[in-house]
C-alpha positions in Angstrom: 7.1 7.1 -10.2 10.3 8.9 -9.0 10.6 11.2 -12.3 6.5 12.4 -11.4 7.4 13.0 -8.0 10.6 14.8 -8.8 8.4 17.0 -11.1 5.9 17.4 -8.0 8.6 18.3 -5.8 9.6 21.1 -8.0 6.2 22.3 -8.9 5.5 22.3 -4.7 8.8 24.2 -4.6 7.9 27.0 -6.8 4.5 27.2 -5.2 6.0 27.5 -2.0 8.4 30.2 -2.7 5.4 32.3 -4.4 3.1 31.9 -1.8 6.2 33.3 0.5 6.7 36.0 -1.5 3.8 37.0 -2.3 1.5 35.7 0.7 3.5 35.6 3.9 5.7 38.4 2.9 3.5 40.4 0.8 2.3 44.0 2.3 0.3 45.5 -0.7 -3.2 45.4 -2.3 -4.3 42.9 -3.1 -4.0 40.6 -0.4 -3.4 36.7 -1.9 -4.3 33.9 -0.6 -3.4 30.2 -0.7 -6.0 29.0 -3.2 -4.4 31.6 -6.0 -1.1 30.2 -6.2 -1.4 26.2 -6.6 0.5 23.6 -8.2 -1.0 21.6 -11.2 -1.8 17.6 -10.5 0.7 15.6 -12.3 -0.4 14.8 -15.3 -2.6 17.7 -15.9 -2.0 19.7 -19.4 -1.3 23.0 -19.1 0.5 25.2 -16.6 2.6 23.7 -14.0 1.5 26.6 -11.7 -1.9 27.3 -11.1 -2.6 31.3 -10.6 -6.2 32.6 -9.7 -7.4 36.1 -11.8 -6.2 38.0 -9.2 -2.7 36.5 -8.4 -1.8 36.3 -12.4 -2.7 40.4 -12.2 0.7 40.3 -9.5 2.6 37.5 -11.4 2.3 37.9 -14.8 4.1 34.4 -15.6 2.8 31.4 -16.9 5.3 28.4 -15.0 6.7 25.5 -17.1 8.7 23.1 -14.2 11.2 20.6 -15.1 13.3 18.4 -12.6 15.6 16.7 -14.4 19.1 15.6 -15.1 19.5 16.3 -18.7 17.3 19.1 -20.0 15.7 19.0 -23.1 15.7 23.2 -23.1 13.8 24.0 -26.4 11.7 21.6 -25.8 10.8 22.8 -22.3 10.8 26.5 -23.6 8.4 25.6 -26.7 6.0 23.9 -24.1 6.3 27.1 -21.6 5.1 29.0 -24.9 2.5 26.6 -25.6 0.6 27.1 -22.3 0.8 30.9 -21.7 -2.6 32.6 -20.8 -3.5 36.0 -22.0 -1.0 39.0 -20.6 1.9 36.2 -19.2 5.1 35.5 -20.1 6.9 31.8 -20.2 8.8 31.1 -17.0 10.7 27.4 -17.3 11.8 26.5 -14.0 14.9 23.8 -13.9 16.5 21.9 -11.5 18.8 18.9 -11.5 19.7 16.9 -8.0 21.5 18.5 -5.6 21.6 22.4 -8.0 19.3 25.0 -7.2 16.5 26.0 -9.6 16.6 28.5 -12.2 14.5 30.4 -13.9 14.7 31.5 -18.1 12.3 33.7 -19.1 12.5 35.9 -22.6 15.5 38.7 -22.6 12.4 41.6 -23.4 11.0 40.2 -20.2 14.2 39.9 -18.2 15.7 43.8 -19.5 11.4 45.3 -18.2 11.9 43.6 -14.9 15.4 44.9 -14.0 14.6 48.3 -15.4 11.9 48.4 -12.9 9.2 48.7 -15.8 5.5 46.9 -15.7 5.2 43.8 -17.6 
């Protein structure tokens, strides 16, 4: 029970800061709203994070979550790659207690984004 809500909690997380960031704070067209940025029911396959048509065309990332103390990264990666949609990139998300989450995403990906280029 505590390792599925540990995953929840960092799924919820994640949700959270997107629909901040791209909801609350977000001042271009399209507008978002709540229903296109959700978090996956434990258990599900698939993505972690659940984006609508319109909110993957903003976030091009397809979310792979993990909360937990030792990290099984290729494993996590491979997954991430595994449930990618058409046009997104894998995003794995990883936190351990009391560290903030990070995010590992490919190096092509990574270079685009802080050359300012489209994805």
């Amino acid at each position: 029970k505590s390792v599925k809500a540990k995953g929840r909690a960092l799924q919820n997380l994640v949700r959270d800061k997107l629909r901040e960031a791209f909801i609350t704070d977000w001042t271009k067209f399209p507008k978002l709203d709540e229903d296109d940025i959700k978090s996956q029911t434990m258990g599900m396959t698939g993505e972690d994070i659940v984006l609508s048509p319109k909110a993957r065309k903003i976030i091009p990332f397809s979310f792979e979550c993990k909360n937990v103390e030792r990290l099984q990264f290729w494993s996590a990666v491979e997954q991430a790659e595994t449930n990618i949609k058409k046009e997104t990139f894998p995003a794995v998300v990883v936190k351990k207690n009391r560290k903030n989450p990070y995010v590992a995403i490919p190096i092509d990906t990574f270079i685009k984004l802080i050359k300012g280029e489209r994805l």
